[in-house]
N, C-alpha and C positions, 0 to 999 in steps of 0.2 A: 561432962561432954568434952570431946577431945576441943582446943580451942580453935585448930583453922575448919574443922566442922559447925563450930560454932558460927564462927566466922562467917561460913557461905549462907548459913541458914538467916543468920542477921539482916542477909540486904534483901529479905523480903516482909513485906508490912500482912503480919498473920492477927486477922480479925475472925477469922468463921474457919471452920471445919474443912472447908475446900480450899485456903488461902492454907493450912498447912500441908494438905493433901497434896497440893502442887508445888509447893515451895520445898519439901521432902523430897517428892517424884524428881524436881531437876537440879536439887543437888545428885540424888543417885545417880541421874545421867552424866553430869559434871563431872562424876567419881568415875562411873564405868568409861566414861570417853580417857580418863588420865590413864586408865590401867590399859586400855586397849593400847594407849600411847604407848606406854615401854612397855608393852607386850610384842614390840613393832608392828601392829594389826595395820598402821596406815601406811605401810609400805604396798599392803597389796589390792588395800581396797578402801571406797570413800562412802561420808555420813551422807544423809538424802533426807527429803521428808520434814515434816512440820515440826517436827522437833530441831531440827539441824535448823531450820528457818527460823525458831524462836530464839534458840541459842546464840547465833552466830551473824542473823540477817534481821534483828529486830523485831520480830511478829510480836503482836502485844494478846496473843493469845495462851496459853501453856500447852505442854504436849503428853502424850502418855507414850507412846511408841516410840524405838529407837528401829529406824532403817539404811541398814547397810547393803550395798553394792561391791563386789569385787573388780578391779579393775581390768580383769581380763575373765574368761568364764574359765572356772577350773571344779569339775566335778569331785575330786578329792580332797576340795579346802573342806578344814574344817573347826569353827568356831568353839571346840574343845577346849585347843591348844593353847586358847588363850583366855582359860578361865583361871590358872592361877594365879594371872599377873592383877587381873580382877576383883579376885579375892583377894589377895593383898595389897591392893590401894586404898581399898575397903578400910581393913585389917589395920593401916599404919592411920587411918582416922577415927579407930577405936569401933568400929562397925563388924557386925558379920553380918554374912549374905548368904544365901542359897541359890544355887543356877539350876533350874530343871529343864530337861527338854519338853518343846510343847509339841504333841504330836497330833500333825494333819489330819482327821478324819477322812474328808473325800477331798475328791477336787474343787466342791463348793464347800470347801468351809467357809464358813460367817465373815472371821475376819479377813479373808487371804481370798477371796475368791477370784480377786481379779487379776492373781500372781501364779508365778507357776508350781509344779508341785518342788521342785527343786529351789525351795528354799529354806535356810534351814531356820528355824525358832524357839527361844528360849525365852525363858521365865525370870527374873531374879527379884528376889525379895529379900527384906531384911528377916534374921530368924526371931527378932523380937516385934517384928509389922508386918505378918505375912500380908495383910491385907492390902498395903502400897506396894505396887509391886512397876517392874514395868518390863516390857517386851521386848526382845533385840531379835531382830529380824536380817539374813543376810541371804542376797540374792546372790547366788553361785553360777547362774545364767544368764547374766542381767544383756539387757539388750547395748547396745554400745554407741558410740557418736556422744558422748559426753563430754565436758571438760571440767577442772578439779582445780582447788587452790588451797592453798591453807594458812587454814585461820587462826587467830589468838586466841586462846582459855586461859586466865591467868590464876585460878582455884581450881585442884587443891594446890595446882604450882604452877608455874611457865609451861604451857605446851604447842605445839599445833598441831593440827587437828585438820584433815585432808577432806573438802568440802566439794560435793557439786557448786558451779557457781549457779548463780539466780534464776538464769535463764533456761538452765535445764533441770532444776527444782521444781521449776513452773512446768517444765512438760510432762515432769513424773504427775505433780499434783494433778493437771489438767485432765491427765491418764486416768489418775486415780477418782475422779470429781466422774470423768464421765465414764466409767464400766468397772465402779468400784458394785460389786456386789452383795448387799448387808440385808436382804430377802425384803421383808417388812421397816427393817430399821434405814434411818437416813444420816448420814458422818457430814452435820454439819461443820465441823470443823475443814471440811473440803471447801464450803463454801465461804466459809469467813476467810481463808490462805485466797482463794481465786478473788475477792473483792482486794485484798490488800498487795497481791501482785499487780491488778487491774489501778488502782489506787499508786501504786509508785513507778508505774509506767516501766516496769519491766519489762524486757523484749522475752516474746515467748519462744526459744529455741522448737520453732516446729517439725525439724528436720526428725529429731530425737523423738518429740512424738510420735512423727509418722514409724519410727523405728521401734518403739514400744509396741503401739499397734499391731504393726505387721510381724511381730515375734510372737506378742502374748496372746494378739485376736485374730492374728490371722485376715488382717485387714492389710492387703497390697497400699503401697504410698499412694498409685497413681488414683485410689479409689476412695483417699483420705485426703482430699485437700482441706486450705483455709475455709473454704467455702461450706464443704460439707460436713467438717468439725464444729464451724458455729452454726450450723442448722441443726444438728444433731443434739449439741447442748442445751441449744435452747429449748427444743424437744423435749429434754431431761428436767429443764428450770418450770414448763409446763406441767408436767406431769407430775413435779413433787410438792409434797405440804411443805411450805416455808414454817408455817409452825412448829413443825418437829424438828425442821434445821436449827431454828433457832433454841430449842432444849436441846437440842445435843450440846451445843454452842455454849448457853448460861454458863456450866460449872465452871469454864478456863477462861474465863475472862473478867476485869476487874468493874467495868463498867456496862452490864448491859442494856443500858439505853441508846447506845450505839448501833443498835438492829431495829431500832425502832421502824427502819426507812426502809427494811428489807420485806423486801414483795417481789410477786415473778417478774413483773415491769420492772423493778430497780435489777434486778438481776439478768434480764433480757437486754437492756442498755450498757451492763457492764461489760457483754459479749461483744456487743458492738464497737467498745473502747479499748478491747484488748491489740496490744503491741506485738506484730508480727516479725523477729528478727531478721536480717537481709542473710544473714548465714544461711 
């Protein structure tokens, strides 16, 4: 095995089948984010989402999904362009990969439903692991009012890496936590990121929310305030089995007795303690 692939795979402690399954999963992202790097990808657009929050902001969760955001909307990007530099960051760590396109079915597909159809989605896997695979997702519309920074990755080399900051990662997630749509199924991992922004007292850029909203729901600012976003959530925390949040949750995390404490009540009080930024 190549040895700085070795290298990344080493600083994770692999006891069971899912401790390699994730520990695999974020080196792959660790790789595809270096090849995106000198592909220049982050000149025109930035990472977002629970994986960019495990990576780069601490989440002590793991992620499977890679989502990206263009910094301005431009309906002729295209995430192609920059599958050779991908393939060969891969390549110089002794890896191949496959990139396939994942194609939308409707407007309610399972995964995506609470996104618009204008974004594009890809596949990659290794051609000897098709079964670890992980998703690169990039909004070509994405709503705006964000801000960006960028961060250190020091494997497979020195790079940075152009980040939402915290506070409007919280308003995508918050987005996503409340009109993600997955039919029957529940993305506890929505819930364990909203306790752990709740928990480091991040200020939730609500401006951006309200801008998410009234792009992808069609919901006016003046008819989303603070008020009516945490009635609605809670709404949401009512209405769902916490049991099934919490198996979604098990496989990416190391310690699950950590949700022991998770009820609609602890989850109704988290809303209550959420940080409103003055922006």
């Amino acid at each position: 095995m190549n040895p700085i692939f070795q290298n990344m795979l080493s600083r994770y402690e692999i006891r069971t089948k899912d401790d390699y399954t994730n520990a695999l999963r974020e080196v792959m992202q660790q790789t595809a984010l270096a090849g995106l790097y000198h592909g220049g990808f982050f000149n025109h657009a930035a990472f977002y989402g629970g994986t960019c929050l495990r990576i780069f902001y601490g989440l002590q969760r793991f992620s499977e999904d890679m989502d990206f955001s263009l910094l301005q909307p431009d309906e002729s990007f295209r995430l192609e362009n920059y599958f050779d530099a991908i393939i060969a960051e891969f390549h110089s760590l002794g890896r191949e990969i496959s990139i396939t396109r994942k194609e939308k079915k409707t407007q309610t597909n399972v995964e995506s439903a609470f996104l618009k159809d204008n974004t594009e989605i890809y596949n990659l896997a290794f051609t000897t692991e098709k079964s670890i695979k992980i998703k690169l997702e990039v909004d070509t519309q994405p709503p705006l009012g964000f801000s960006t920074e960028h961060k250190l990755l020091m494997l497979p080399f020195s790079f940075m890496v152009r980040c939402y900051t915290l506070p409007d990662l919280y308003a995508g997630k918050m987005h996503a936590l409340l009109f993600r749509a997955w039919k029957s199924r529940v993305k506890g991992r929505d819930w364990y990121d909203f306790e752990w922004y709740v928990r480091n007292n991040v200020a939730l850029n609500f401006k951006h929310l309200q801008q998410r909203t009234e792009q992808i729901n069609a919901i006016k600012a003046e008819d989303f305030t603070p008020e009516i976003f945490k009635n609605l959530l809670k709404e949401k925390i009512l209405k769902t089995d916490i049991d099934l949040v919490k198996n979604d949750v098990r496989p990416f995390i190391k310690n699950p007795s950590e949700m022991d404490i998770w009820s609609a009540d602890y989850f109704l009080q988290l809303v209550d303690r959420i940080n409103f930024s003055s922006k």
